[in-house]
N, C-alpha and C positions, 0 to 999 in steps of 0.2 A: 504494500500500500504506500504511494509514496504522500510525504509529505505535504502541507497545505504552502503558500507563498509566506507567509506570516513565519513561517517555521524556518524555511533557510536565510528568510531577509535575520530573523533572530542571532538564527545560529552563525552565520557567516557574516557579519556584520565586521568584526574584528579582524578580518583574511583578507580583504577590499581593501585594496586601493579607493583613498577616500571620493578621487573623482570617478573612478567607475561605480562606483556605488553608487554616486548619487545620482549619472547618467541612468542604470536601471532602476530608479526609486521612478527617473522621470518618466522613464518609456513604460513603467507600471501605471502612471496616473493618465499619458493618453491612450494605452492602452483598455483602459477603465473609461473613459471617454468615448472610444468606439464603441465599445458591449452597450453604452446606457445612447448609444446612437446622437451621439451630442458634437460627435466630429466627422467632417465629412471623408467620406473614405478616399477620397483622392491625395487627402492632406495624413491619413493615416499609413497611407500604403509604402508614401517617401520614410515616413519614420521608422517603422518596421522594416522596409530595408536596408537602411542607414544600420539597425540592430541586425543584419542577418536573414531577416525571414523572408524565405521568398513561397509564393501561392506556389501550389505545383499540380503536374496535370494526373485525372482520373477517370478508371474506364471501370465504373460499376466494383469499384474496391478492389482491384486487379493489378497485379503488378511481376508484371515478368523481369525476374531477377537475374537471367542467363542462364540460370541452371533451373529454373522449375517455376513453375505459375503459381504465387501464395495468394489466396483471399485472407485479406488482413479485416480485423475486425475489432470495432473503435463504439461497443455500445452507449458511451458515455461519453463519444467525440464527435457524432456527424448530426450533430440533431442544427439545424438552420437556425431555427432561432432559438430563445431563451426568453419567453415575458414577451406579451404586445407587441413594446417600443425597443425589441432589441435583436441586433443585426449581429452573425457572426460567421467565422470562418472556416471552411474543412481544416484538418492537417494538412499542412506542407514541410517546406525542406528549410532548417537551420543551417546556414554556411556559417562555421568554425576559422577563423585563422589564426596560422602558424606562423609566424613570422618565420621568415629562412628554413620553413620545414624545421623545423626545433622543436620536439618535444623529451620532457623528460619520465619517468616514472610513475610519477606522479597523478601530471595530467592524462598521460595513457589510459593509467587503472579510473579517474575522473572521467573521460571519454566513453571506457568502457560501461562502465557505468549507467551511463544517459542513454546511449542506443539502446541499452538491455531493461531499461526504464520506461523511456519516453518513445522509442522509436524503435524500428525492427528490428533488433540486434546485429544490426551491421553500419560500422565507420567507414566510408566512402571517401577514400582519394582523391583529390581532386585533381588535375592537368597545372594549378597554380598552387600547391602544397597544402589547400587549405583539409579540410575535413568537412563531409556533409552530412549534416545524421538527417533521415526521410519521413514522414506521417510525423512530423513534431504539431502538437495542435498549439497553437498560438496564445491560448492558455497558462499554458505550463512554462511559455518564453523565460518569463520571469527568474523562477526557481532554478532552470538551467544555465541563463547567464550569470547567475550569483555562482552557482558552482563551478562554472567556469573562473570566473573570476578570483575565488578564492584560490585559484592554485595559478594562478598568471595567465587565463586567457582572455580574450576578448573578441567577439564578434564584431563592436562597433567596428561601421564602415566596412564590413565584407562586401556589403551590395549599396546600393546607390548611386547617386553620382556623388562620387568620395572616392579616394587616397585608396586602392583593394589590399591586400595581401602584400606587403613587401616579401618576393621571393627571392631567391637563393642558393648558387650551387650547391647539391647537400655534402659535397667531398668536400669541401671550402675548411682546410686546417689540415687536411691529410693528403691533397691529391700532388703528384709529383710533377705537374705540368703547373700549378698555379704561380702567380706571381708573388702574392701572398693573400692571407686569412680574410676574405672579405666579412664574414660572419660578426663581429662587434659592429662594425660599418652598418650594415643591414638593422640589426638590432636596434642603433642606435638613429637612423631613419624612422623604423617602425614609431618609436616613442617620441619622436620630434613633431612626426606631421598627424599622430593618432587626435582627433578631433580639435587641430591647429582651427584657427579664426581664416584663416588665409587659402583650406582648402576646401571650405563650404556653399561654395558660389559658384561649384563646375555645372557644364550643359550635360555632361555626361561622367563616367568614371576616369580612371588614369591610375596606368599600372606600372608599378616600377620594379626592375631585375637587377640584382648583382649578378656580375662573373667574374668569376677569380682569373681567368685567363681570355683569349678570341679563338681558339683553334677548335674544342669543345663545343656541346650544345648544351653544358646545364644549367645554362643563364639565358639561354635563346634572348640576348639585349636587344638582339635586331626586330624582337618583332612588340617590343612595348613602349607605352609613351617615354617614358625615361629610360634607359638601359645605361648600366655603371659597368666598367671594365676595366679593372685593377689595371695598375701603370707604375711606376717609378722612372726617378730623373734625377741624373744630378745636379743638383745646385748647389753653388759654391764649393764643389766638392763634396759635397756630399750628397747620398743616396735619400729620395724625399718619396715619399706614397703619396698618390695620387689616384685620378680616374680620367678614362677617358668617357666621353658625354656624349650618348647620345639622344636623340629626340625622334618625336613625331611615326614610330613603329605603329604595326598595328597587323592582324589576320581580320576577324572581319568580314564583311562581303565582299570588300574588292581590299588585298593585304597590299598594305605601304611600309616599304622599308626604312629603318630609324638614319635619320642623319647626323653628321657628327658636329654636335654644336662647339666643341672644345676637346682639343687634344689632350691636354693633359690642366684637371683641376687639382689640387693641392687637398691633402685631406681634411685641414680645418676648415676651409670654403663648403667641402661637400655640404652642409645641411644649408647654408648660407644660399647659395648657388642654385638646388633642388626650390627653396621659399620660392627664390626671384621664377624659374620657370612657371612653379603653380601661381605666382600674382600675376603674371603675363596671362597665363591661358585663363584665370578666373577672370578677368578683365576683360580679353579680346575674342575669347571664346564664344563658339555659337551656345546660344542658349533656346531658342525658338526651333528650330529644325534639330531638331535629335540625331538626324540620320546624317548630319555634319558638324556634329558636337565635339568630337575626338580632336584631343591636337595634333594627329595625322593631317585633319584637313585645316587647320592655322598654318602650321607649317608649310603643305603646299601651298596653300594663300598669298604668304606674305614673301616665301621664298626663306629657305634657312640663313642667309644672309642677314635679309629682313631680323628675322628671327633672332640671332643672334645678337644682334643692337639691342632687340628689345629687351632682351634678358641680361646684358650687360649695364642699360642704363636702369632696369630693377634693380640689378642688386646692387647700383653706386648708392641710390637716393632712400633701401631701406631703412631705418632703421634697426640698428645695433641691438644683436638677442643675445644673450649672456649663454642660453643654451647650445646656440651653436657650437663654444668650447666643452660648455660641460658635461655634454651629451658624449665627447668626443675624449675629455682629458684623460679617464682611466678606462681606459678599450676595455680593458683586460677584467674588467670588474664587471662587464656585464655578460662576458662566457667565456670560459672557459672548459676546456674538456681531457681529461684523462685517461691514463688509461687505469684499468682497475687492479691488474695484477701486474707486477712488470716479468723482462723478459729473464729476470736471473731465479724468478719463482713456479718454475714448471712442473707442475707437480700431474699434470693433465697424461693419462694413462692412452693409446693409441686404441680406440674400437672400434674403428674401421680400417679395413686393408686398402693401399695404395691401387690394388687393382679390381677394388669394387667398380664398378663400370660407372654407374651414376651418379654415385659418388664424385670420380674424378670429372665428369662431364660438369656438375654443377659448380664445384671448385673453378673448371677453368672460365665456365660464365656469368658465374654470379658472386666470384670475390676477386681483388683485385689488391696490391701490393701496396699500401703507404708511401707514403715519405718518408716516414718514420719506420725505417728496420724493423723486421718482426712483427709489423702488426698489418692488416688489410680490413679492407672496406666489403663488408657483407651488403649483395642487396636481394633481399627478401622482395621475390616477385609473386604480386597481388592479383589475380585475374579480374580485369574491369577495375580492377583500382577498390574492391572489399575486401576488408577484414571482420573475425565475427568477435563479437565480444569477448566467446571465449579463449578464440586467438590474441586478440589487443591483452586479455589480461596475461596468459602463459608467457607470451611475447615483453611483457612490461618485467616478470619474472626471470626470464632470459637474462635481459640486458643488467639486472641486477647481479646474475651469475657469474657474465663473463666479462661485461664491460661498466662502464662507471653510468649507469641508467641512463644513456642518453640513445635516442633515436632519431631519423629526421627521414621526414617524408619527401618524392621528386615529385617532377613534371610528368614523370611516364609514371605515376600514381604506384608508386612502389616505395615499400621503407628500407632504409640504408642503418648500419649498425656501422660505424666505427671504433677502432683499436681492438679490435678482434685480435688477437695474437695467432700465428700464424698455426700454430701446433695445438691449438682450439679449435680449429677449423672442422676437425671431426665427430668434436663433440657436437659445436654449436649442429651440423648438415641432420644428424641421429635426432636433437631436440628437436628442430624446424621439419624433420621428415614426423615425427610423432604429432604434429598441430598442423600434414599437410600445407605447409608453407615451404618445402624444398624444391622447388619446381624450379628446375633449370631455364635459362635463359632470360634472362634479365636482360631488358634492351637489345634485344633477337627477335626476331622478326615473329616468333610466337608471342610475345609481349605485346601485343594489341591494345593500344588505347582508344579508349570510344565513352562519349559525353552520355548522359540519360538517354537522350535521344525520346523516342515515344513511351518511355519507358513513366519518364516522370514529367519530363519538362514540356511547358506547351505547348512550345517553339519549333516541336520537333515533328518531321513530316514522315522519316522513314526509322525503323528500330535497328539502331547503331550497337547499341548490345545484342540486343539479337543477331542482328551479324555477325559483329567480334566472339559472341560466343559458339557460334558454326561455325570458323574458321580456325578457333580452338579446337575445336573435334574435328575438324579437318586433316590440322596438322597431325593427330596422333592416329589418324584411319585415313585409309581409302586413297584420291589422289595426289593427296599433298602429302602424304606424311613422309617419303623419302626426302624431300625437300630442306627438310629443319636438320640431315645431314649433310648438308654442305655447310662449309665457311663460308664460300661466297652468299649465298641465301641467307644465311642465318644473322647477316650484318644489316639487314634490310628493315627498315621502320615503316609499319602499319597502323595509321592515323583515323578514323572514321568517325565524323562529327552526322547527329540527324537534322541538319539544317545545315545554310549555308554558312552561318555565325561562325567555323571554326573551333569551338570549343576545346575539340581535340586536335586543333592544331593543323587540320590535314591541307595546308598548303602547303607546310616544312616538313610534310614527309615523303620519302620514297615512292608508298605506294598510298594516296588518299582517297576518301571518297565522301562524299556529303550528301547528305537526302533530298532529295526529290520526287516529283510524281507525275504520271504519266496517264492519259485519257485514252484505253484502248478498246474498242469498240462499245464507247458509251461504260464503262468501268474502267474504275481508278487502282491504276497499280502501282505499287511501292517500287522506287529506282533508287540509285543513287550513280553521282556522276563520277566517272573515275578520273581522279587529278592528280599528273605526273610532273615531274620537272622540279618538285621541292627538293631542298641541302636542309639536311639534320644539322649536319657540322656546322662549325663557324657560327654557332647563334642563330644558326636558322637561317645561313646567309641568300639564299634563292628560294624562291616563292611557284610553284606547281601549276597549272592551269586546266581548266576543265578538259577531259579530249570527247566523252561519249559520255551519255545516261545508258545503264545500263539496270534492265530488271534485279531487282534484290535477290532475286532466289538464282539467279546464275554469276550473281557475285563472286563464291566461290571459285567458279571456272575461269574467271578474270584473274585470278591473282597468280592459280595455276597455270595458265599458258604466259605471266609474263613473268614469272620467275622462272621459268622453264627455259625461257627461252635467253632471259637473262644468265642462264646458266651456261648455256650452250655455247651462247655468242660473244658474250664479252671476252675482249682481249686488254691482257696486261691489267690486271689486278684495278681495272674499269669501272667506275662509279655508275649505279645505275642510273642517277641524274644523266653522263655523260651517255650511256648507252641510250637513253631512249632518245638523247636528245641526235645524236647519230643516227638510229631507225628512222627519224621524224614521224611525227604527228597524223599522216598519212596512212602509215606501213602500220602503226597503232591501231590507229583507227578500222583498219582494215582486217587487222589482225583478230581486233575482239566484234567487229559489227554483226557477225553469225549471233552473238550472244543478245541483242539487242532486242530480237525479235522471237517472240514468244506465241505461244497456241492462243488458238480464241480463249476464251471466257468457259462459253458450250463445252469447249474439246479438254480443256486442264485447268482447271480454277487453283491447283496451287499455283500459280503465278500472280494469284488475285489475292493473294494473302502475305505478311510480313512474317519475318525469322522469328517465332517462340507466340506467335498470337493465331489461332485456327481462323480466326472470325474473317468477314470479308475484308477487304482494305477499304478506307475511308480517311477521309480528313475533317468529318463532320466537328468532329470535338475539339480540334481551332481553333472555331470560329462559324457563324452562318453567313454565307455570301448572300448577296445582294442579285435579285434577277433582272437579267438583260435580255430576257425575251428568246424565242429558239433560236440556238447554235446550230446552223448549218452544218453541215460535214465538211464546205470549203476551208472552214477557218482551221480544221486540224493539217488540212493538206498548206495552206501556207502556212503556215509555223513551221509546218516539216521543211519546207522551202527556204523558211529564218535561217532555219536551223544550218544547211548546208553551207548558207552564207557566210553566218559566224565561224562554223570549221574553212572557209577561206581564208577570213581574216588571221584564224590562229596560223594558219600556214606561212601567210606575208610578215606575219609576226617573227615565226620559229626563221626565216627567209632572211631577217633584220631589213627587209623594206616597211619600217615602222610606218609611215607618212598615209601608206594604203593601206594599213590593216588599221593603222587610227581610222581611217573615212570612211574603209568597209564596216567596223563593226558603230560606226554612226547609221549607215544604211539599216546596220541590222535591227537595231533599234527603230529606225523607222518602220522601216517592213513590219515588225511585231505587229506595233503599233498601229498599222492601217490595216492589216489585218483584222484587231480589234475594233474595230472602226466601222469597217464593210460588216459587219455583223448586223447591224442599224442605219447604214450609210452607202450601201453598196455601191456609188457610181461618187464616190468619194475621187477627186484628180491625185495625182502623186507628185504633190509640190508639198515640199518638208513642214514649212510653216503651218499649213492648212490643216496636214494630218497633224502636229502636234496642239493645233489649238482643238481640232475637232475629239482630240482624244484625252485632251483638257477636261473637254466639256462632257465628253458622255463616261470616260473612266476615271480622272482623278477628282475633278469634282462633284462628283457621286458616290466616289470611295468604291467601286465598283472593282478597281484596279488595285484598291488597298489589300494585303494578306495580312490575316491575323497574326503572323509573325514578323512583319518588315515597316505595315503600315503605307504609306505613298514613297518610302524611300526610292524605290528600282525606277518609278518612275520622275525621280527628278533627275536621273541619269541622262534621261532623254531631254532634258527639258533642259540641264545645264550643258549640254552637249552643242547642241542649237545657240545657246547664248554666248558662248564662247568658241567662239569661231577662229581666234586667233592662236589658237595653240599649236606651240611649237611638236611634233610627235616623235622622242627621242626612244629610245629604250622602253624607261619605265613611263613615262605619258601612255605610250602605244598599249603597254602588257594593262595597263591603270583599262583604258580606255576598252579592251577586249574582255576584260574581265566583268565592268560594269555594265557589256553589251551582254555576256552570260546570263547574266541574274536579272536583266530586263527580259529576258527572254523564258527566260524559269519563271519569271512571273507573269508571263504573259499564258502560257501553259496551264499555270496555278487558276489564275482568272478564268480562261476556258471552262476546266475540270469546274472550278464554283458555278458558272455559269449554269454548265447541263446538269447540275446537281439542285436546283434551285428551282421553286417550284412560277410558271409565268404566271405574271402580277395578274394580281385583279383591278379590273379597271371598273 
């Protein structure tokens, strides 16, 4: 029976930090405001995210976990209202964060805890280090951030538009490539800008990464608004720490890569320096259009030049914060980490043999060597990024066994142990094979990351888990599974976000794919597109592009012919970035298009259904479209026509004739667009202007064209495309410009599918 709110505000009162306590005293009183319906829920919804709470999505109490379909049941959670006059909310999803993936013992068996309380007993990994516990009812918020709290965590600002998660390489003190410890650094960020006056005025979020090195991807810098990248320099002779600065990153709908505002910052400025960017983008930042709120798009704007003045004349005319030094004077006071037993106290007896077979397979890919002689870095891989509670606690009793209780969670949603001494290694693999946590391959290409997807979040069009976890059984049956024996395969990263958002990154991976949905003979079927061309490495330094949608349920056979063939064909130890990008985009395309095309409806309805859900495919639970009268059968045949067009433009792209794949995927966007148009307008002329005002008129000012996951964004792709006429189409203008011809196009698709799903108006 857990306790009432009165009870932990009581009991933990003394364990708070005095300003987080009186932060959830506050979110308790308008929380209390919303239940007696006294506050409008638009004004409730910012505040609760600000604390963490996000709504999340529901299919009649159903929830496919990757491994099995649980009916969860909430007899004293799902009642709508309470009294008359009073409004209230299903359970949703609490995001947790970790600063730099930092957790210690403590809060572990704390975490454990609340999932096995409040939520299904499973802690969920996040892509940004945080933690997400799932059905938390909005009730119980309270009670949980105080326990949180009392052991050093905090929700504020996980979601909103606020300062997210400062991440972190989790090797950052042990890895033999870094330059040095960015970890106090980090730390000492997180508590600088944690509910700062200065970062409460964004149009949208803003996320910031260390990385101890650029060679690496456990800071992926390039793809967030700030990205720090350890540095030293001598001055005066001597050796000085520093960062190098970048700005304006982002994945996304269409990914913009971070540029470099300053070479080298000094490490006293670091917090100084971070202020002046957030007073810049609070200031100059879009605030009105959402869907160009990110200082991705300041940055393009004003030019990093631009940019750069503007953030050097912030931080001349701030005012002097005393914390910039003190945050910064004793590093060493705010982490430190040990190891537990040293290497002259070996007392660890050998129980397993050097030629246990899986044994030595998981040693060579899931631990790896220190800095520091004698010890290595364990990483405990996660499937889908869960742990169950009874794992999180054995797991918290581990680290107390072998290493100084410290853990820290990644980006590819798996936890990392350091100072493992090396001749522990045996022990530790025997513990972690007894709590099914020994699974080989950590950041291998069986290590699949993939967001909620349909699973929980709303956003999401196809089931990203449900994939990732087929291709899990894939690799250990049937046609994949010789596969995960090779080196060259087995270095390969697999990304799968269920919307275009990225979540799982799948533009900086190998092999990507993002959901989608497709209108085939009057029934909606679950795809997703498959996006190549991303670098893991370097921070995520190259970004992937749509090539084909591809039905969900021959996904599998996607990954299989092009690892296959990657296997075959590459020459001299060949990136598979560099390979595909040698096949070109064509010989791809060509390669998987059999797969494209699927049985009617009539002749095989698994096609008509998503990974781990029997039910028919739909995207009713979105959102309800708006009717636009019958959809002709013309209008699938041009789109299909878009369609080709756009794969020209990625050609002239992949070609480096940038200039014509900028103007063709402007056509593409038109074409959509008149397509949409001739649906009510049929003898519509094909003069640009015409069709963008007339699709003004009957789809975005209607909202007809709006998705319940994007809103009118895709469509002001078209619209600022048209007004800006003078752009120069280099490199990345041209890839910017085909990629936001993609997702106008997806959502032109999207619109269709709503369309013949929507019942004609009555008049």
């Amino acid at each position: 029976m857990k306790a009432s709110n009165p009870y932990w505000k009581a009991k933990l009162l003394d364990k708070m930090p005095n300003d987080w306590a009186s932060g959830i005293d506050d979110f308790e009183t308008v929380l209390n405001l919303r239940k007696k319906n006294k506050l409008e829920e638009k004004l409730f919804a910012e505040t609760r995210l600000r604390r963490g709470a996000y709504g999340q999505r529901y299919d009649n109490g159903q929830r496919y976990d990757g491994q099995k379909t649980q009916i969860l049941h909430y007899p004293d959670k799902n009642i709508a209202t309470k009294g008359p006059n009073t409004l209230w909310h299903a359970p949703g999803m609490l995001r947790i964060k970790v600063p730099y993936g930092g957790l210690n013992t403590e809060q572990a068996d704390v975490l454990a805890d609340l999932a096995e309380e409040y939520s299904d007993g499973i802690a969920h990994v996040t892509t940004r280090q945080d933690i997400q516990l799932h059905f938390i009812h909005i009730d119980d918020t309270p009670s949980i951030l105080r326990r949180l709290a009392s052991v050093g965590i905090t929700t504020q600002e996980a979601c909103g538009n606020s300062v997210r998660n400062v991440t972190a390489c989790p090797k950052a003190g042990c890895c033999k490539q870094e330059i040095f410890d960015i970890t106090p650094y980090a730390k000492a960020m997180m508590l600088f800008l944690l509910g700062h006056h200065d970062v409460q005025d964004f149009g949208r979020k803003f996320k910031i990464a260390f990385s101890a090195c650029k060679e690496n991807a456990c800071g992926l810098t390039n793809i967030h608004d700030l990205g720090l990248i350890a540095k030293t320099k001598l001055i005066n002779g001597k050796e000085k720490r520093g960062f190098e600065f970048y700005v304006g990153g982002g994945l996304g709908a269409v990914p913009y890569p971070a540029k470099l505002l300053e070479e080298f910052v000094p490490e006293e400025e670091l917090l100084s320096m971070t202020q002046a960017i957030c007073r810049v983008f609070s200031r100059l930042g879009e605030k009105k259009n959402r869907a160009r709120a990110r200082v991705k798009f300041l940055v393009a704007k004003v030019g990093i030049d631009e940019f750069r003045c503007l953030v050097r004349e912030e931080r001349a005319k701030q005012p002097e914060d005393k914390r910039w030094i003190e945050y910064l004077k004793d590093l060493p006071s705010y982490y430190e980490e040990y190891p537990l037993n040293d290497l002259a106290s070996v007392t660890n007896e050998e129980i397993l043999s050097e030629n246990d077979e899986d044994y030595l397979i998981w040693k060579k890919q899931n631990a790896a060597p220190q800095k520091q002689s004698g010890y290595c870095i364990v990483t405990i891989k996660l499937p889908l990024g869960d742990i169950t509670t009874t794992q999180l606690r054995d797991l918290s009793r581990m680290s107390n066994k072998y290493i100084n209780n410290t853990m820290r969670t990644t980006i590819e949603q798996n936890i990392v142990l350091r100072w493992v001494r090396e001749v522990d290694l045996p022990a530790i693999y025997a513990d972690l094979k007894s709590l099914s946590l020994a699974e080989s391959g950590a950041s291998h290409i069986t290590d699949i990351v993939a967001c909620p997807g349909t699973d929980t979040c709303k956003l999401g069009i196809s089931a990203s888990r449900g994939l990732a976890m087929e291709l899990r059984k894939s690799f250990k049956r049937g046609e994949l599974a010789n596969l995960t024996l090779d080196d060259v395969i087995n270095k390969l990263h697999i990304k799968i976000s269920g919307c275009f958002n990225s979540c799982a990154q799948h533009h900086v991976a190998d092999i990507g794919f993002y959901g989608v949905n497709r209108k085939i003979g009057g029934h909606a079927v679950p795809h997703f597109q498959v996006v190549l061309g991303g670098q893991w490495e370097g921070n995520g330094s190259s970004f992937g592009l749509p090539v084909i949608a591809i039905p969900s349920k021959n996904i599998p056979k996607v990954v299989h012919r092009l690892a296959n063939r990657y296997k075959q064909e590459c020459k001299n130890n060949e990136s598979f970035t560099d390979f595909v990008s040698r096949l070109g985009k064509a010989e791809v395309k060509s390669m998987l298009s059999d797969l494209a095309k699927i049985p009617s409806y009539e002749e095989e309805r698994y096609y008509y259904s998503d990974w781990g859900d029997p039910r028919e495919y739909s995207i009713g639970d979105m959102g309800v479209g708006e009717c636009a009268g019958e959809v002709v059968s013309r209008l699938d045949m041009d789109l299909a026509a878009v369609e080709r067009k756009l794969f020209d433009a990625q050609l002239l792209l992949e070609k480096g004739d940038f200039l014509k794949a900028g103007e063709l995927s402007i056509e593409t966007m038109l074409d959509a667009a008149r397509s949409l148009v001739k649906t009510s307008y049929l003898d519509i002329a094909n003069e640009p202007q015409l069709i963008a005002d007339e699709f003004r008129t009957r789809f975005y000012d209607t909202k007809l064209f709006f998705d319940p996951y994007a809103g009118g964004k895709f469509a002001s792709y078209l619209f600022s495309a048209l007004e800006n006429t003078e752009v120069k189409f280099d490199a990345q203008k041209a890839h910017e410009r085909v990629e936001e011809a993609s997702l106008f196009v997806e959502a032109s698709h999207a619109c269709s599918l709503r369309m013949s799903q929507s019942r004609p108006a009555t008049v």
